[in-house]
C-alpha positions in Angstrom: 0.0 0.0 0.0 1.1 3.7 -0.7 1.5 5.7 2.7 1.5 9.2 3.0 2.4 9.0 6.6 1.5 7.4 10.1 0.6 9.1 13.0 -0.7 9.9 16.6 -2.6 12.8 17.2 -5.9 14.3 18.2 -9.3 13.3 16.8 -9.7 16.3 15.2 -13.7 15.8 13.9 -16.6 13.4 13.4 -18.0 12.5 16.9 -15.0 10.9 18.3 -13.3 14.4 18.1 -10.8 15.1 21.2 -10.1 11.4 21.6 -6.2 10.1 20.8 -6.0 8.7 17.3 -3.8 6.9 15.0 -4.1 8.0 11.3 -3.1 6.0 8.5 -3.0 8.5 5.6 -2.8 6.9 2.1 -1.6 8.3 -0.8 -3.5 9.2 -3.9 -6.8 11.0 -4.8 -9.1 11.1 -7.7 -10.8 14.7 -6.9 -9.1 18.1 -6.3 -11.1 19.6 -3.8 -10.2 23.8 -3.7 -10.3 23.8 0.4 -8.2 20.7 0.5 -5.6 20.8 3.8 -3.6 17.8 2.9 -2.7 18.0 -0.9 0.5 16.3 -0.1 -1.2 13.2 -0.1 -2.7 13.4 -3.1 0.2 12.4 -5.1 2.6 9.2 -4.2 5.9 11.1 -4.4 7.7 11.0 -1.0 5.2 7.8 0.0 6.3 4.8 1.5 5.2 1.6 -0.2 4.0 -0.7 3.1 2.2 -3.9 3.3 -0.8 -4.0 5.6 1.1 -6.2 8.4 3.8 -3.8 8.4 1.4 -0.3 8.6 -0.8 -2.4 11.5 3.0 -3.2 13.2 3.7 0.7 13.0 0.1 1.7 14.6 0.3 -0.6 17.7 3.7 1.6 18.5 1.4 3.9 19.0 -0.5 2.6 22.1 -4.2 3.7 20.8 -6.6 1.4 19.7 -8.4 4.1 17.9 -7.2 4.3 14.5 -8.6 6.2 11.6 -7.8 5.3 7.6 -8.1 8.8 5.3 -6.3 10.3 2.5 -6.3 11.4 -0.2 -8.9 8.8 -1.2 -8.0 5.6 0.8 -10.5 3.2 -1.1 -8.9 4.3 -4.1 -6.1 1.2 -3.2 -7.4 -2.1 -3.6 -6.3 -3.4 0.1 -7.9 -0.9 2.0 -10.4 -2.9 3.0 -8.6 -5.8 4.4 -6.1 -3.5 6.3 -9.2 -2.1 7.9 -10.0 -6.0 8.7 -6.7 -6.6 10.1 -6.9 -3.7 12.3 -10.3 -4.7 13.5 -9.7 -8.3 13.7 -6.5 -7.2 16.3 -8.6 -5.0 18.3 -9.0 -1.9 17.2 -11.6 0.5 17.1 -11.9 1.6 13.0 -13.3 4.6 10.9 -12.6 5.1 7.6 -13.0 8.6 5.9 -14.1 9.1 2.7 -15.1 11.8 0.4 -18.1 9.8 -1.3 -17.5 9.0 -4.7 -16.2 5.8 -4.3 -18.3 2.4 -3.4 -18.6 1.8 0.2 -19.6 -1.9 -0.7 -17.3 -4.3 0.8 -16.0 -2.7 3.8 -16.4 -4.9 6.8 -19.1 -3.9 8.5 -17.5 -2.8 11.9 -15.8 -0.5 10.5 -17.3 3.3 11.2 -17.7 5.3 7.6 -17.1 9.1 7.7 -18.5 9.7 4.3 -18.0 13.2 2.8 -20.6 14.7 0.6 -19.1 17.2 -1.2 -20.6 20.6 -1.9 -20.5 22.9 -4.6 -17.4 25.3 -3.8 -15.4 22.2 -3.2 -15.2 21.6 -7.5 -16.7 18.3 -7.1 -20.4 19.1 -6.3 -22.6 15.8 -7.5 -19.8 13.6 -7.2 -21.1 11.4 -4.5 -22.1 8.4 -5.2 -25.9 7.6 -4.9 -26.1 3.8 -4.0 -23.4 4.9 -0.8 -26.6 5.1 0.9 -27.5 1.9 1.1 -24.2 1.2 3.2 -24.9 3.8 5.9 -25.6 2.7 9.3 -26.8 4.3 12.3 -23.1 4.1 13.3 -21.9 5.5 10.3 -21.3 9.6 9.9 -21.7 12.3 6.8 -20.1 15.1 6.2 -20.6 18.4 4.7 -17.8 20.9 4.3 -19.6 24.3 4.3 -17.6 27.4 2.0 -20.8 29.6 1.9 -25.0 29.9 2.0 -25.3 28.1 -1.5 -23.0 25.2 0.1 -25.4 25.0 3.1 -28.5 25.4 1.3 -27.5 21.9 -1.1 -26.5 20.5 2.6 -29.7 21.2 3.8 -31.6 19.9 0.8 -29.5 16.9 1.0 -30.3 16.0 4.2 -34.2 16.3 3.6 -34.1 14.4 0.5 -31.7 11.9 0.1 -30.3 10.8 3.8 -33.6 10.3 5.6 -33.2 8.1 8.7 -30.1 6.3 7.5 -27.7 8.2 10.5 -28.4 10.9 12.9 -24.6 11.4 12.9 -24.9 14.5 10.2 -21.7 16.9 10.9 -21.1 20.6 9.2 -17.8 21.6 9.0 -16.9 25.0 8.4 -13.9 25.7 5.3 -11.5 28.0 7.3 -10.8 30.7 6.9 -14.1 30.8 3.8 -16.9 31.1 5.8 -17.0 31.9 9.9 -18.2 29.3 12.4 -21.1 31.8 14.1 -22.4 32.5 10.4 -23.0 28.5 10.0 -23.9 27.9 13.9 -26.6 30.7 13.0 -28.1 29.0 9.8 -27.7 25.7 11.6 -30.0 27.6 15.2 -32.1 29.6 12.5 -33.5 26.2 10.4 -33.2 23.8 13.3 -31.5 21.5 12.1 -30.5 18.4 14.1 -26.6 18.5 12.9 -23.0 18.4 14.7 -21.2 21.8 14.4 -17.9 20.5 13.6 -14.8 22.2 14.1 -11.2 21.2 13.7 -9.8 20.6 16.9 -6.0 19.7 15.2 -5.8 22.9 13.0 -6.7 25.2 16.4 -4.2 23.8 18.6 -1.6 22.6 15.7 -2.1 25.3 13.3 -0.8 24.7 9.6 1.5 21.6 11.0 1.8 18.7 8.9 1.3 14.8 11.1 -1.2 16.6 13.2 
């Protein structure tokens, strides 16, 4: 597998946010989002070509069972899903992030899915895939990343229209420095909506570091 790099840090979103974390950041991405904060990984130069017993030997250094697989686009490589198994079948506690547009189906069913529906100032507006929703579980957590009204408004519509009761685990993330957290917390009070506010605990306390 092609790593972009291992490491422990902060949980910095989804609802596990503030807990320790490993992340296994693969390399490689097939969209070009214009907010992205890791475009480093989108490209293998300066990877590390790992097998799966060898990254799941470099997390347990760590001494955290929690362990998140991201990217770039980590199901774009053909073994994510069995380094995912690995992990789970030694113990750990599993989320995968994903921004959407590739087929969930497969992944064991343990795992948590932090799926990414992107909106329109990302570039890649409509590039979620559709039948994703049948592998959403309560456990399982979307995720908007909100640039400006016309972004929230095709969140909002989303959520009425396509996710129904599939999760309750709906998180809106603010793009920093695009759009300011008390304008979204406002639309999010205003339309009562039953979402997460999600900030970026890492990029507070570790502004702008790479491995954090």
């Amino acid at each position: 597998m092609i790593v972009s790099e291992i490491f422990k840090s902060i949980q910095g979103e989804s609802s596990y946010a503030g807990l320790p974390c490993v992340f296994i950041r693969l390399a490689g991405c097939n969209l070009k989002c214009t907010w992205c904060d890791t475009p480093y990984a989108r490209v293998p130069e300066g990877a590390l070509e790992l097998t799966v017993e060898e990254i799941v030997d470099k997390a347990r250094f760590f001494d955290c069972r929690l362990v998140e697989i991201t990217g770039g686009e980590p199901l774009l490589q053909k073994d994510t899903g069995r380094l995912a198994r690995a992990f789970l079948d030694d113990g750990f506690r599993v989320l995968v992030e994903t921004n959407g547009s590739i087929s969930l189906d497969g992944l064991d069913g343990r795992v948590v899915k932090i799926v990414d529906v992107k909106c329109p100032s990302s570039g890649h507006g409509g590039s979620f895939l559709m039948e994703n929703l049948n592998f959403i579980t309560p456990e399982d957590e979307i995720k908007f990343v909100i640039g400006d009204k016309a972004d929230y408004e095709y969140a909002r519509m989303f959520l009425e229209e396509c996710l129904k009761d599939r999760t309750a685990k709906v998180l809106f993330a603010p793009v920093r420095p695009a759009l300011d957290p008390k304008e979204l917390a406002g639309w999010i009070l205003k339309d009562c909506l039953s979402v997460r506010l999600q900030l970026q605990i890492h990029s507070y306390i570790w502004p702008g570091e790479r491995g954090r």
